[in-house]
N, C-alpha and C positions, 0 to 999 in steps of 0.2 A: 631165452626170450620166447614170448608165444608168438602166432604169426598175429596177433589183434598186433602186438608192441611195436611188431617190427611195421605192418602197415599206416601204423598211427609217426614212426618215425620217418619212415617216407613219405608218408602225408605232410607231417611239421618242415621237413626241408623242401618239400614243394612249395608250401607256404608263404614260407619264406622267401623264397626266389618271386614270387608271386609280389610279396609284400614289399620287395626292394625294388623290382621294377614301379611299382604301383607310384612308390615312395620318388622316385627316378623322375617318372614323368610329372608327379606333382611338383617337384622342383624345378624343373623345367619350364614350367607351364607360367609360375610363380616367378622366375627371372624374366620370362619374354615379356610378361605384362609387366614389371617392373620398369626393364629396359622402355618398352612402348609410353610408358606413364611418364617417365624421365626427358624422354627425348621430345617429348610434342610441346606445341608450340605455347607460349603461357599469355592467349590473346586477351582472357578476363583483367589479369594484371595492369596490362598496357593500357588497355581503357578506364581505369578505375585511377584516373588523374586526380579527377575531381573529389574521389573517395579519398585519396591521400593528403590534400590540400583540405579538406575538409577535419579530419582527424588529427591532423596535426594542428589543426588550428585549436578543435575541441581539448585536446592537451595542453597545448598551451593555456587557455583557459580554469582547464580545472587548474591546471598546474598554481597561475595566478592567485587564484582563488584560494589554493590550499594556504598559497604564505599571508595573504590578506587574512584569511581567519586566524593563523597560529599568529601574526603580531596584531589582531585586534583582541585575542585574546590576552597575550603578556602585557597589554596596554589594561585591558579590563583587572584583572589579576594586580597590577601594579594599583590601581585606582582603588580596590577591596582592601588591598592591606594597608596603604593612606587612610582610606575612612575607617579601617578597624583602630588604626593607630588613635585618630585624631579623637574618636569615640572614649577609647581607652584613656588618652591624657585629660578630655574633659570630665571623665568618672572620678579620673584618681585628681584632677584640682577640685572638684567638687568633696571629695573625702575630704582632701586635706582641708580646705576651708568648711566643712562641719565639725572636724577636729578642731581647730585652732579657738572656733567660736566655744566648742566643751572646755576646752582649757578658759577660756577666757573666762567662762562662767563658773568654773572652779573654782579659781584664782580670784575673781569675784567676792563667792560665798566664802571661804578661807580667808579674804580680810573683813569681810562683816564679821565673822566668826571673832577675829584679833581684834578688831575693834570694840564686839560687846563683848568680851571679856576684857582689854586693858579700860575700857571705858567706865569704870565704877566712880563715882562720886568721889569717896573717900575711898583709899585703902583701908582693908583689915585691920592692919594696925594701929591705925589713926581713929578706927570708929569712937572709943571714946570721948576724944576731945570733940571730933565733930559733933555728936552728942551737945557738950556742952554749949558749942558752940549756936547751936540750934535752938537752945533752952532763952540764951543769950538773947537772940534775935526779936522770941519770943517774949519778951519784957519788954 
């Protein structure tokens, strides 16, 4: 080893001794004011009555508040799918009685239909004599 190494290794475990005291008294220093912080008196607390009574009232409050919205909500909610409902069954009686009037009107034209064609004077077959019949009249 040269003599730089070996100074540089006495140096480093000086260092270190250095750094563990350093380390020592910062922990020390860091429990006293810990202890000090713990043990003193908590006067702000004791007076903040009206802060507490206060807060707690405002909790209560929102608190209120919060179930007031969610069941004026499931009330609303409940009120939307009624009127969606009641929307929807007046659409669909409204179909069904536009449909019922088409059939109606079908059913309708399908017997004027049956009717001018059974409604011939004479049958086909008959046309002859009706014929004569006609000639008859006409004398």
């Amino acid at each position: 080893m040269s003599d730089f190494e070996s100074r540089r290794a006495d140096g480093d475990a000086l260092d270190d001794a250095d750094l563990q005291q350093a380390l020592a008294n910062f922990r020390s220093s860091v429990h006293a004011w810990s202890e000090a912080a713990y043990s003193r008196s908590r006067g702000a607390l004791a007076a903040s009555g009206r802060r507490r009574v206060w807060r707690l009232a405002a909790g209560w409050a929102l608190g209120c508040a919060l179930v007031a919205g969610g069941v004026s909500g499931g009330f609303y909610e409940r009120h939307q799918r009624q009127e969606t409902a009641r929307i929807a069954a007046a659409h669909e009686a409204e179909r069904q009685r536009q449909l019922a009037a088409q059939r109606a009107r079908e059913e309708d034209e399908l017997l004027a239909k049956v009717d001018s064609d059974v409604s011939r004077q004479v049958p086909s077959a008959m046309e002859p004599l009706a014929q004569l019949m006609a000639e008859d009249e006409t004398r």
